[in-house]
C-alpha positions in Angstrom: 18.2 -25.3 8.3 16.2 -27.3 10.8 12.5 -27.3 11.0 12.9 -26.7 14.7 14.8 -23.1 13.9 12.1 -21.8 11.1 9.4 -19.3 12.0 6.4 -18.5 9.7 5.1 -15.3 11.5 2.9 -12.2 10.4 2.6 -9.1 11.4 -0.8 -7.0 11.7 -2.7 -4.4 14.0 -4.7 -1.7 13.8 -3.8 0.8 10.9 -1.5 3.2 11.5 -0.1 1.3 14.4 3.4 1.0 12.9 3.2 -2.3 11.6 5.5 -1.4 8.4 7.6 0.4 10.6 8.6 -2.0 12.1 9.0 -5.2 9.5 11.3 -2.3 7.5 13.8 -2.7 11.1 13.4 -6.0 11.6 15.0 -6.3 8.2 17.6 -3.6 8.5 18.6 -5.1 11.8 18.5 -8.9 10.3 20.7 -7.5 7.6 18.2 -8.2 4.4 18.2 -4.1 3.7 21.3 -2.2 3.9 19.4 1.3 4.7 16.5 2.3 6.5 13.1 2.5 4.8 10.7 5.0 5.7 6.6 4.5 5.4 6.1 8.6 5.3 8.7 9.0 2.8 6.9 6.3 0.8 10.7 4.3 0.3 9.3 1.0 2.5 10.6 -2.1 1.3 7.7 -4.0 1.8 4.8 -1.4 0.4 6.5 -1.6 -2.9 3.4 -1.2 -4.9 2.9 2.3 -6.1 -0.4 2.5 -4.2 0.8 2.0 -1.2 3.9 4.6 -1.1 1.3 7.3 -1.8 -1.1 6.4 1.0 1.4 5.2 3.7 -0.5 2.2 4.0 0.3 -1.5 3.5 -2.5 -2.9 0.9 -1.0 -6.6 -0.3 0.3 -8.7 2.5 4.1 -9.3 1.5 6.2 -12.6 2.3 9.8 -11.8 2.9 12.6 -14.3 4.7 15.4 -13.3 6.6 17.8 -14.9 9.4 17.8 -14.0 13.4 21.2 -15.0 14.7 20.3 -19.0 13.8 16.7 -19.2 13.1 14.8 -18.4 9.4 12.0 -16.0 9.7 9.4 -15.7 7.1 7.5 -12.6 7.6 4.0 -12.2 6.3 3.6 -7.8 6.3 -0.5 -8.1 6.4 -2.7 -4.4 5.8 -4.6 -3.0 8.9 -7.0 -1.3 7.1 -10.5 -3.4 7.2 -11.6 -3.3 3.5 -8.1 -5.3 2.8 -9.5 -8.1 5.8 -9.1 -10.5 3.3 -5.3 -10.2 2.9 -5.1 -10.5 6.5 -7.4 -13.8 6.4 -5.7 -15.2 3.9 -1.8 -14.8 6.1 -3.4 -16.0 9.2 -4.1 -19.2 7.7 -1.0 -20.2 6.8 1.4 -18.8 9.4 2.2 -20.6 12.2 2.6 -17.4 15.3 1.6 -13.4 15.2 3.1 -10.3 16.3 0.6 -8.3 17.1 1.5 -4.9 16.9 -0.5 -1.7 18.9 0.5 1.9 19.3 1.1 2.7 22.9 -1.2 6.3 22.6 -4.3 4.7 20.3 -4.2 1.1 22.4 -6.8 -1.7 21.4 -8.4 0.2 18.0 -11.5 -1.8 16.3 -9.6 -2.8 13.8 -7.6 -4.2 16.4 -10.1 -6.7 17.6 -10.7 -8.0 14.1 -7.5 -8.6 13.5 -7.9 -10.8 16.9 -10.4 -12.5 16.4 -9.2 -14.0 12.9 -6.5 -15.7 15.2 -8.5 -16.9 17.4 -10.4 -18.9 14.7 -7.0 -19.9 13.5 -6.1 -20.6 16.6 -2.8 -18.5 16.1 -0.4 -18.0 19.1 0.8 -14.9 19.4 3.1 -11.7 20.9 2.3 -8.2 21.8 4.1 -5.3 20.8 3.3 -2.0 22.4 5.5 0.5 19.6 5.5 3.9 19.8 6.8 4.2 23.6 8.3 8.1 22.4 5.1 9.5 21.6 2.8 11.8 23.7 0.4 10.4 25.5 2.5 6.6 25.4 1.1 4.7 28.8 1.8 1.0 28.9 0.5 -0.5 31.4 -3.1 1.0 30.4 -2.7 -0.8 26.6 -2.0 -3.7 28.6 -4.9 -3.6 30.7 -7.1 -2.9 27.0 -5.8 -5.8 25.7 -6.8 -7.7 28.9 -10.4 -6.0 29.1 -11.2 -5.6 25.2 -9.2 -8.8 23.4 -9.2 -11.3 26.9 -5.8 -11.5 25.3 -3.9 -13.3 28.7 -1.3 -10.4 28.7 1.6 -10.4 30.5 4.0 -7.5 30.2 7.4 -9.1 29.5 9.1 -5.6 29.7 8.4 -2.8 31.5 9.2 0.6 30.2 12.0 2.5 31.5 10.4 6.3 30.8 7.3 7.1 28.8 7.2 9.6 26.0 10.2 12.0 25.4 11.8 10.2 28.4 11.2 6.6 27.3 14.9 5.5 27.3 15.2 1.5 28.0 13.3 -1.5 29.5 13.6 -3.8 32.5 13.4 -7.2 31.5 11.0 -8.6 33.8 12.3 -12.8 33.7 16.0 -11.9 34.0 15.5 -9.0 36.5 17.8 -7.2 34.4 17.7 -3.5 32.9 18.9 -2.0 29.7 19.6 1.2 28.1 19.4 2.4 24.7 22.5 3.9 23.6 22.4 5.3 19.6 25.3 2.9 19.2 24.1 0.1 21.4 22.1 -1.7 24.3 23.9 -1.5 27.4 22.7 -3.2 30.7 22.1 -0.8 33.3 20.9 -1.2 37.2 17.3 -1.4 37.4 15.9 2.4 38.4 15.0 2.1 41.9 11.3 3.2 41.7 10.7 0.2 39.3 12.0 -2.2 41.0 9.0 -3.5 43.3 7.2 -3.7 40.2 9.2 -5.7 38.2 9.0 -8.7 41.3 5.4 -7.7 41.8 5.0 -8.6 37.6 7.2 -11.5 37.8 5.7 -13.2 40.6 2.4 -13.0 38.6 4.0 -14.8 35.7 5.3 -17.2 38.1 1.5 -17.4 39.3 0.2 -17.2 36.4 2.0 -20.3 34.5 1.9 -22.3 38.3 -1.4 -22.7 36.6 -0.2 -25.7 34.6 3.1 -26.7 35.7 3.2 -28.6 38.4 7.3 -27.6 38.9 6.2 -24.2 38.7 3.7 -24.8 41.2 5.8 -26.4 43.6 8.7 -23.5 44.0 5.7 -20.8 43.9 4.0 -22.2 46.7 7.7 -22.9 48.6 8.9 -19.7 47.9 12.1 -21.2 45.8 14.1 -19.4 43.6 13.3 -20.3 39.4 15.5 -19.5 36.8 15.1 -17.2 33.9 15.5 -19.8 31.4 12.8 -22.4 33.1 10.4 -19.6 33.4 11.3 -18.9 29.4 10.4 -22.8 29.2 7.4 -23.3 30.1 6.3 -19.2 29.3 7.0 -20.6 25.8 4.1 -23.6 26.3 1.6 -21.7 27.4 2.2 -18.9 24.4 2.2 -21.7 22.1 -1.0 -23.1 24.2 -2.4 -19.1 23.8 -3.0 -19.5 27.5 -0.7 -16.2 27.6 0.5 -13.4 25.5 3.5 -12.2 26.9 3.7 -8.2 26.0 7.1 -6.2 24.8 7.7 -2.8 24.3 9.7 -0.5 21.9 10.0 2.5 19.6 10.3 1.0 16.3 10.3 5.0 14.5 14.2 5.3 16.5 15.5 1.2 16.5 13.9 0.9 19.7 13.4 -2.8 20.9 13.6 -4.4 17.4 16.6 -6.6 18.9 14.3 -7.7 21.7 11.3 -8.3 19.5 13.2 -10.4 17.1 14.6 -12.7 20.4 11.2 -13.0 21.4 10.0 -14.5 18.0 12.4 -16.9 18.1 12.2 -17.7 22.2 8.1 -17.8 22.3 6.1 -18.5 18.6 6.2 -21.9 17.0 8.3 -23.8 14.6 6.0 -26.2 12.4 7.6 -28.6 14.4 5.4 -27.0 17.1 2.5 -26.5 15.1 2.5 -30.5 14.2 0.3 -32.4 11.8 -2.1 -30.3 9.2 -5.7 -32.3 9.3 -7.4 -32.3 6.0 -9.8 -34.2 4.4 -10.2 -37.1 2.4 -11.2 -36.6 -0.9 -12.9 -40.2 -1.6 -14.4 -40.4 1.9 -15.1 -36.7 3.5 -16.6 -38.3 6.7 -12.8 -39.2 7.2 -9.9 -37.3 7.8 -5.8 -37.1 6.9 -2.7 -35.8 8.7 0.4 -34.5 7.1 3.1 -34.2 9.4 5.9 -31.3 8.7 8.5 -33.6 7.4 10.0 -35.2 3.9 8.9 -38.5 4.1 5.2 -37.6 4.5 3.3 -36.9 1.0 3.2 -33.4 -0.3 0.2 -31.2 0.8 0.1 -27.2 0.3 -2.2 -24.7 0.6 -2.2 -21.6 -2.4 -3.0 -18.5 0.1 -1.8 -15.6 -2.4 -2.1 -14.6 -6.4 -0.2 -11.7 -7.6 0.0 -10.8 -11.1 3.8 -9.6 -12.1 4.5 -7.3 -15.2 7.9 -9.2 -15.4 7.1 -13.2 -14.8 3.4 -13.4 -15.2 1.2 -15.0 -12.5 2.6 -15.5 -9.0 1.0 -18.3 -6.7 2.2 -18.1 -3.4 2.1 -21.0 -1.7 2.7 -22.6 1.9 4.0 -26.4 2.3 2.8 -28.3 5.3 4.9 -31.9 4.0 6.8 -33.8 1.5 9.2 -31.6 -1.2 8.2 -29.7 -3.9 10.7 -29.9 -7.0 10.4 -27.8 -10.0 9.4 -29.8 -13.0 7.1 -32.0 -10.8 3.9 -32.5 -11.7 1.3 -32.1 -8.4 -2.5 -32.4 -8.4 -4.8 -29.1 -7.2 -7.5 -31.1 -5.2 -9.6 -28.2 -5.1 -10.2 -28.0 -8.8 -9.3 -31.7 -10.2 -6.9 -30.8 -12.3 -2.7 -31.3 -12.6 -0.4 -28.5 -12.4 3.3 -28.5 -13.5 6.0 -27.1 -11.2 7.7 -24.3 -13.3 9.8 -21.7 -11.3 9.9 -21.6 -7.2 11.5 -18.2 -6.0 11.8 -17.9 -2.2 10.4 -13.9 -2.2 12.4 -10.4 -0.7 9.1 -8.4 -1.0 9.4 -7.6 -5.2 12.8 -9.3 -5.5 13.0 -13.4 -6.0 15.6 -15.7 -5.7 14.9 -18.8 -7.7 15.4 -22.3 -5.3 15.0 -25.6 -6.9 13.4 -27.3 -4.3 11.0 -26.4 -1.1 10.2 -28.3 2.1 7.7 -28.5 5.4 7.1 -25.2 6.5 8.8 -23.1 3.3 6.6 -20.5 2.5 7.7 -20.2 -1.4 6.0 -18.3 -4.7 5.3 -20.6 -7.8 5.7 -19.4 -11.6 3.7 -21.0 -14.1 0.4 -22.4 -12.5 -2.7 -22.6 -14.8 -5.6 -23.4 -12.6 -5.0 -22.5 -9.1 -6.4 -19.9 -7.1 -6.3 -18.3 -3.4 -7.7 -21.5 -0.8 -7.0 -24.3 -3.4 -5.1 -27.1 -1.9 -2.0 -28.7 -4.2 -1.4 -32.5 -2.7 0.4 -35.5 -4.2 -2.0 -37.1 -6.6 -1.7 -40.7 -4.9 -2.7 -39.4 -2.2 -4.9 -36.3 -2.2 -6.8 -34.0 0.7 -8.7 -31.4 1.3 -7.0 -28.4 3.3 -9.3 -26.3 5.1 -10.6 -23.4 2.9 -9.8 -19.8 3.4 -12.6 -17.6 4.9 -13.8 -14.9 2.2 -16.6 -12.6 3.2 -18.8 -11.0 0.4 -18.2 -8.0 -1.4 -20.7 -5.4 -0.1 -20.5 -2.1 -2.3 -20.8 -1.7 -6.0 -19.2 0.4 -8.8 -19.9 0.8 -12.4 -16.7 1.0 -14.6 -16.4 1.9 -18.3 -13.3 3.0 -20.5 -13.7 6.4 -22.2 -13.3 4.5 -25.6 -15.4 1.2 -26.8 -12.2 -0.3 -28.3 -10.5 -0.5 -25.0 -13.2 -3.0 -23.6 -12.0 -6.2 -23.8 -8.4 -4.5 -22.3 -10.6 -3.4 -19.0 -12.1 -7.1 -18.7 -8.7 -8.9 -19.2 -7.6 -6.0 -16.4 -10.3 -7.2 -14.4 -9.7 -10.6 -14.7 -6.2 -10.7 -13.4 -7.4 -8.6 -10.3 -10.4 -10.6 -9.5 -7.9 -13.3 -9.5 -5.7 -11.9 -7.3 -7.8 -10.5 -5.1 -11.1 -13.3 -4.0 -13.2 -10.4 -1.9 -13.4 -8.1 -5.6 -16.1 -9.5 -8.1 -16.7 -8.6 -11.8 -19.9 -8.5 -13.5 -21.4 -7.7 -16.9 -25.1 -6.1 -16.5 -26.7 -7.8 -19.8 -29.0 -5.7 -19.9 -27.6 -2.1 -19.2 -24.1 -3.5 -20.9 -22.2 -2.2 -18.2 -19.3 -3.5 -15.9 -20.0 -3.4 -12.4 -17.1 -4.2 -9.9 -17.9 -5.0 -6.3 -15.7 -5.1 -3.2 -15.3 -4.6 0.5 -15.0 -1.1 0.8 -15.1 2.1 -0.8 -11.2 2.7 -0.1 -11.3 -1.3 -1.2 -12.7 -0.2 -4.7 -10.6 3.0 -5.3 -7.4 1.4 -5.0 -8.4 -1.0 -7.8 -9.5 1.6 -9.8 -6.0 3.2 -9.3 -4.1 -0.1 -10.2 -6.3 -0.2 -13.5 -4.8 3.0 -14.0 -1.1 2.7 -12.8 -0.6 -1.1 -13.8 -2.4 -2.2 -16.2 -2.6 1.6 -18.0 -6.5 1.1 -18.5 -8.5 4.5 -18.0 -11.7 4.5 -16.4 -15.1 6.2 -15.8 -16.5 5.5 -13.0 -20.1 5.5 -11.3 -21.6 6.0 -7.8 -20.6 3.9 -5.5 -23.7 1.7 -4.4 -24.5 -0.8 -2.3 -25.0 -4.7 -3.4 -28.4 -6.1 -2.1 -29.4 -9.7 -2.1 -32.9 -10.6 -3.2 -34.8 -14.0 -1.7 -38.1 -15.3 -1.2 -40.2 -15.7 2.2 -42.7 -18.0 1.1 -43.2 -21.0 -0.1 -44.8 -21.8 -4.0 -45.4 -24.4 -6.8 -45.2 -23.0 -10.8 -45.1 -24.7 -13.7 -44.5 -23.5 -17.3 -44.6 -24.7 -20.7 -42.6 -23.3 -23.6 -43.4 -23.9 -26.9 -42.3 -22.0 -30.1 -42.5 -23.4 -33.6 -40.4 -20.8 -36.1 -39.3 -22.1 -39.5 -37.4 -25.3 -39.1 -36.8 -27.5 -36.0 -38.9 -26.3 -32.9 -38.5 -25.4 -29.3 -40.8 -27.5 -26.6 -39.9 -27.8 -22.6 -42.3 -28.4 -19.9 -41.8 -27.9 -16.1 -42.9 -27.8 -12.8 -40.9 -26.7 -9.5 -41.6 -26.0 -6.1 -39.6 -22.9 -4.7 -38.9 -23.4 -0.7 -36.9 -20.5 1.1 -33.9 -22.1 2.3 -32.8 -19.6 4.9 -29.0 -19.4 5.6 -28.5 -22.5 3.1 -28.0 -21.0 -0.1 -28.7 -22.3 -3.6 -30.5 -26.1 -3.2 -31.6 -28.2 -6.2 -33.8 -30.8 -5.7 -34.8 -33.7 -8.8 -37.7 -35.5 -7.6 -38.3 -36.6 -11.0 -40.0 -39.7 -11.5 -40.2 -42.4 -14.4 -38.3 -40.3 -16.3 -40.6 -37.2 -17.3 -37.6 -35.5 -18.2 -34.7 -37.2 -19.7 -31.7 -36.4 -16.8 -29.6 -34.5 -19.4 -32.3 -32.3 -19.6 -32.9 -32.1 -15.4 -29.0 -30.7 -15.8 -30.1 -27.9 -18.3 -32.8 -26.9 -15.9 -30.6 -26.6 -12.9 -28.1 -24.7 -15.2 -31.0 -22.0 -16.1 -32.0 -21.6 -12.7 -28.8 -20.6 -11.7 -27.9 -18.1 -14.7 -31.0 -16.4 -13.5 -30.3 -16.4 -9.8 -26.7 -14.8 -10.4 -28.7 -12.1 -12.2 -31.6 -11.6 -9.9 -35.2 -11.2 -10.7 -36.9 -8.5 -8.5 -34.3 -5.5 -9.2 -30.9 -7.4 -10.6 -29.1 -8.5 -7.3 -27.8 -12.4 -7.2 -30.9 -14.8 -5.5 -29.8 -16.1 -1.9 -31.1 -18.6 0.1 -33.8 -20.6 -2.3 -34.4 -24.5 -2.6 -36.1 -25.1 -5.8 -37.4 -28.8 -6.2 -38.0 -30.3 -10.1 -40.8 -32.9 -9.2 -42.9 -33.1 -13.1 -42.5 -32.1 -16.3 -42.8 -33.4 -20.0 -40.3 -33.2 -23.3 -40.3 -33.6 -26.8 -38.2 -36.7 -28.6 -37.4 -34.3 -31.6 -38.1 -30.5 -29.9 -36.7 -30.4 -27.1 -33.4 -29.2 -26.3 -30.8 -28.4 -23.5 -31.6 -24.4 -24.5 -35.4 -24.9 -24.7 -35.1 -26.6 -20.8 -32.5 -23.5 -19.9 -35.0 -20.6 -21.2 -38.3 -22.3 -19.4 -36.6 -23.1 -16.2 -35.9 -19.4 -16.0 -39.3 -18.2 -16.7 -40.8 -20.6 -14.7 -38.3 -19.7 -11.6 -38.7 -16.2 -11.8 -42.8 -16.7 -12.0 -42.5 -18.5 -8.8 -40.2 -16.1 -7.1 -42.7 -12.9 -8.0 -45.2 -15.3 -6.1 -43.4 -16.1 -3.3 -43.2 -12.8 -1.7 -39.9 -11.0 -2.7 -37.5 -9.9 -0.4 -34.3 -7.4 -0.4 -31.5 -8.3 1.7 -29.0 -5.6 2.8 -25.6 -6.0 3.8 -25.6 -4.6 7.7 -22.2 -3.8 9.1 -20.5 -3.9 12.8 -19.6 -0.6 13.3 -17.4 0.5 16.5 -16.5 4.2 17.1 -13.9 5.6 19.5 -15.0 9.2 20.8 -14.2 11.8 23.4 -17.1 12.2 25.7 -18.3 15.4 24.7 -19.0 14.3 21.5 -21.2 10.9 22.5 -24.7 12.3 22.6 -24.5 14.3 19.0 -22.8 10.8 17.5 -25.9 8.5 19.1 -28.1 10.7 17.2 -26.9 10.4 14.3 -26.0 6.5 14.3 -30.2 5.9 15.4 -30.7 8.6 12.2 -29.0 5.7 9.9 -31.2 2.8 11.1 -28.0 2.1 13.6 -28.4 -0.1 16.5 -26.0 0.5 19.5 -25.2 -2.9 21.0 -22.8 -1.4 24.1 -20.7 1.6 25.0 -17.6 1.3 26.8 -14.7 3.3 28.4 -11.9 3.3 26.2 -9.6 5.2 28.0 -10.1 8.3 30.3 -12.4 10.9 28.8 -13.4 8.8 25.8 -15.9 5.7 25.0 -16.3 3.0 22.8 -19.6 2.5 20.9 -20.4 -0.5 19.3 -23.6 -1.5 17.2 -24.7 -2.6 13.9 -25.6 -0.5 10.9 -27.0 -0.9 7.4 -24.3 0.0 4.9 -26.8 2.3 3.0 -26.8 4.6 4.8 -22.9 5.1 5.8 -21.9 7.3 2.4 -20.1 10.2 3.4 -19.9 8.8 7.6 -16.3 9.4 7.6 -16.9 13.5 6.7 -19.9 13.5 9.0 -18.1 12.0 12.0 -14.9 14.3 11.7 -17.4 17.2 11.5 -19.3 16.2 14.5 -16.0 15.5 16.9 -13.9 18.6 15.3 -11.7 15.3 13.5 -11.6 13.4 17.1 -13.3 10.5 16.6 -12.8 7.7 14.6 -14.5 4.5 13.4 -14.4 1.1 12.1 -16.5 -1.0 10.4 -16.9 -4.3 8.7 -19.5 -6.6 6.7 -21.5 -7.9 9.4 -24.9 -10.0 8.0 -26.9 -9.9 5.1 -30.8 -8.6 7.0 -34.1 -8.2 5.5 -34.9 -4.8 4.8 -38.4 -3.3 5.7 -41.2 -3.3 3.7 -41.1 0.7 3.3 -37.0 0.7 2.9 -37.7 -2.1 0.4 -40.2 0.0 -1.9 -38.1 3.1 -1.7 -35.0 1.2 -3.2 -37.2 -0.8 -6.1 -38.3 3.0 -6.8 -34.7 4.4 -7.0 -33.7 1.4 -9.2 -36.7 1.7 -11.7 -35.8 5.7 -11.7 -32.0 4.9 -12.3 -33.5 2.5 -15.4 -35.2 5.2 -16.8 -32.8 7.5 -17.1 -30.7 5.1 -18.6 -32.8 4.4 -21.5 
């Protein structure tokens, strides 16, 4: 197989769009499944995971590889649903071209636009595929004009529709002037029905306009009126996709083996190879002011990025793994940049979503799943040691909602963290914690649907029974002012004593993070000790100090202190630098930060005014409404994630089930000095209880 006739796509839209739908054709009709799998009946190929069969929805992003006439396809099935955005993150970073996918009744849905807007930053080329063409309510040309209005997605219907709902029986291709039928049997070319046929010029004179825009050939017969053929215009339509300068729009029925055929030419005819793609840029390890290309060939030096961890009953850990250059063997030894340590090549399996077939050796562009690797995670970057890079690291928001976990039975604790551990692992948006002080697990993630689905894996997979708490949200605490504290500990018990002596100046250190400063001078504090002060600081930050969320956004700068030749210690330093840090932060005016969301709603009109209400009721701000499609508007604004428990009910309630929303993390935001007492209040209440 040539480089030039491989293609590393994914799949995603909006849930519910049909996304699964239609990777289970494109397989059928590439000839990796030899019947039909159905989402509803919960028999998909790619959802294999238990979870997913029962909710119809498509939770881990799933690589499978088949073969279009010449050309090797990897497909990357990503979720739609927003608390699983970091599956979606993590595909669009190492494909090279998208399909996007969106229902021809529900058009451009929130989710929708996040989904875009990750490629953007990727700078991901991409297609459009408008599915559901059968359905009620199917109108083409008005997704089109969404995806123009909402995504400024340069779309250029490719096809139009022969029929719409019940009656949607075929397509004019709009580049060969040619029609087609569907058939059950087959696709059979037809004449183009009469009342389409000004349109279909009209649209492909505006392609011809549209790409005159930057080719001067192009130019030249569109301003002479000559005649250009279907395969130039697929030329140079093929540029300015891979330039994202169009998105050239198909249609189909995936639900009845509608325009599957036609989907899968278009992969191959319009999104890149890694030929296309060209060089990766990374950067150099020794000198990160500099930078280093791998090229997608054999002779340059291996580079790969680990986008995927999935923990298998049958062969343990699974990294999956995408190769930008050079050849991966098994038994070679290859060096994770990202954490400074070797790994050795067991296994490779090239992956049919839960079956493997093991390869011996991998190449530019492979998209393969590793057996065996000890230390690397999703984001790390796996290089030849002689000459190692940084890739660019995978986006990961922060997990905004909170749940405390505990088995039914004490003697099944150390099962539920070792549970824990391999999901964290897989999954880089859910975090684990163990409250010292109420001696309780709490799990955090993106979502509440986020959380319950790892709750029903502890269950299902790893047979680990849980009780579980209330839901509640994960604050950040900071500080807003700046202070200088210095503390002295001293104990004397028995034998050998404890003595440390510091002082540090807390700065806030908005939108920065964690800073450590050592202004230290004449060595006050011996600098193995300066390391046991930093190290206390930030045990005490991940546990928080004004009501137990992590510290955000603090510079702390050591500039004095004083030790003891025979007293002192790397614990006594640990255990003052914490009292003396959360002294200062009680000072410095303590703040709580909330996580705020983007929140978009799609509603009939009726309902708008009753919906407002509600949203300013929340502490919602509306940033704009819109007309999504006739008799309905788009709302978006921002709200805290407090106060969304129990929106979905609400909503459906207030719109008789018609609206729906979206939402996603947003900011962290300072709550007010009111909002801020009445949570510090419910926490000390909670506490109480507790004891």
């Amino acid at each position: 197989m040539t480089l030039k006739k491989l293609r590393n796509i994914g799949i995603a839209a909006h849930i519910d769009a049909g996304k699964t739908t239609v990777t289970e054709r494109i397989l059928f009709f590439t000839g990796v499944t030899r019947k039909l799998g159905e989402v509803h009946d919960g028999q998909a190929t790619m959802d294999f995971m238990k979870q997913e069969q029962e909710r119809g929805i498509t939770i881990a992003s799933a690589a499978i590889s088949c073969m279009w006439n010449d050309s090797h396809i990897n497909i990357i099935d990503t979720p739609g649903h927003v608390d699983f955005t970091i599956e979606v993150e993590r595909s669009l970073r190492v494909i090279d071209g998208m399909v996007a996918v969106f229902c021809a009744v529900g058009g451009v849905e929130p989710q929708s636009e996040t989904v875009w807007n990750q490629a953007d930053r990727y700078k991901v080329p991409r297609i459009a595929f408008i599915n559901k063409m059968d359905r009620t309510g199917a109108d083409f040309f008005e997704v089109v004009s969404q995806l123009n209005k909402n995504l400024e997605a340069k779309a250029v219907p490719f096809h139009i529709p022969i029929g719409e709902e019940e009656h949607f029986s075929g397509f004019v291709d709009v580049i060969s002037q040619k029609a087609y039928s569907y058939t059950p049997e087959e696709l059979i070319e037809i004449n183009i029905p009469d009342n389409l046929i000004q349109k279909s010029k009209e649209i492909r004179n505006a392609i011809l306009e549209r790409l005159a825009d930057f080719d001067d050939e192009i130019m030249t017969a569109f301003i002479e009126e000559k005649e250009v053929s279907g395969s130039e215009i697929k030329r140079i339509a093929r540029e300015a996709t891979l330039k994202m300068m169009i998105t050239p729009v198909f249609c189909g029925a995936a639900y009845k083996n509608k325009g599957i055929q036609q989907l899968l030419d278009a992969v191959v005819d319009y999104l890149p190879s890694p030929l296309d793609v060209g060089a990766v840029v990374g950067i150099d390890i020794d000198d990160p002011e500099k930078t280093r290309t791998r090229n997608p060939s054999v002779k340059d030096p291996f580079a790969a990025l680990a986008f995927k961890v999935i923990h298998d009953p049958f062969v343990g850990q699974q990294t999956f793994i995408r190769l930008y250059s050079g050849l991966l063997k098994s038994g070679m030894q290859i060096f994770n940049s990202t954490k400074g340590k070797y790994e050795r090549i067991g296994r490779i399996f090239k992956i049919h979503a839960k079956e493997r077939v093991e390869i011996y050796e991998a190449g530019p562009g492979d998209i393969v799943a590793l057996i065996g690797m000890k230390f690397t995670k999703t984001g790390d970057t796996l290089c030849d040691s002689e000459q190692p890079l940084f890739l660019e690291n995978i986006h990961i928001p922060p997990p905004v909602i909170e749940l405390k976990v505990a088995p039914p039975k004490q003697k099944d604790q150390s099962k539920l963290g070792e549970a824990l551990h391999k999901l964290s692992n897989e999954d880089p948006s859910f975090n684990v914690r163990f409250d010292e002080e109420t001696l309780e697990t709490v799990i955090a993630g993106m979502g509440e649907l986020h959380l319950e689905i790892i709750i029903d894996r502890l269950k299902h997979e790893f047979g680990v029974e849980v009780e579980v708490g209330e839901p509640s949200v994960s604050y950040r605490e900071t500080i807003t002012t700046e202070v200088e504290s210095d503390y002295k500990y001293a104990k004397q018990s028995g034998g050998k004593g404890q003595y440390a002596q510091i002082c540090i100046r807390l700065e806030p250190n908005t939108g920065k993070g964690y800073e450590f400063v050592d202004k230290i001078k004449g060595g006050a504090i011996p600098s193995e000790f300066i390391v046991s002060v930093n190290k206390g600081i930030q045990k005490t930050i991940h546990l928080g100090v004004l009501a137990g969320f992590p510290v955000v956004d603090v510079k702390v700068v050591l500039h004095d202190g004083n030790y003891h030749p025979v007293d002192s210690s790397d614990m006594a330093f640990q255990t003052c630098a914490s009292i003396c840090f959360k002294q200062a932060f009680m000072k410095a005016l303590p703040q709580l930060l909330e996580p705020v969301m983007k929140i978009e709603i799609n509603t009939p009109d009726d309902y708008i005014g009753d919906i407002v209400g509600n949203l300013n009721r929340r502490r919602g701000k509306i940033e704009s409404m819109r007309r999504h499609r006739k008799g309905s508007q788009k709302i978006n604004g921002f709200v805290p994630l407090m106060e969304m428990f129990g929106y979905a009910t609400q909503l459906r309630n207030m719109s008789s089930g018609r609206a729906n929303y979206s939402m996603e993390f947003f900011q962290y935001m300072a709550v007010t000095k009111a909002v801020q007492e009445e949570i510090l209040k419910k926490i000390q209440e909670k506490k109480k209880l507790q004891k």
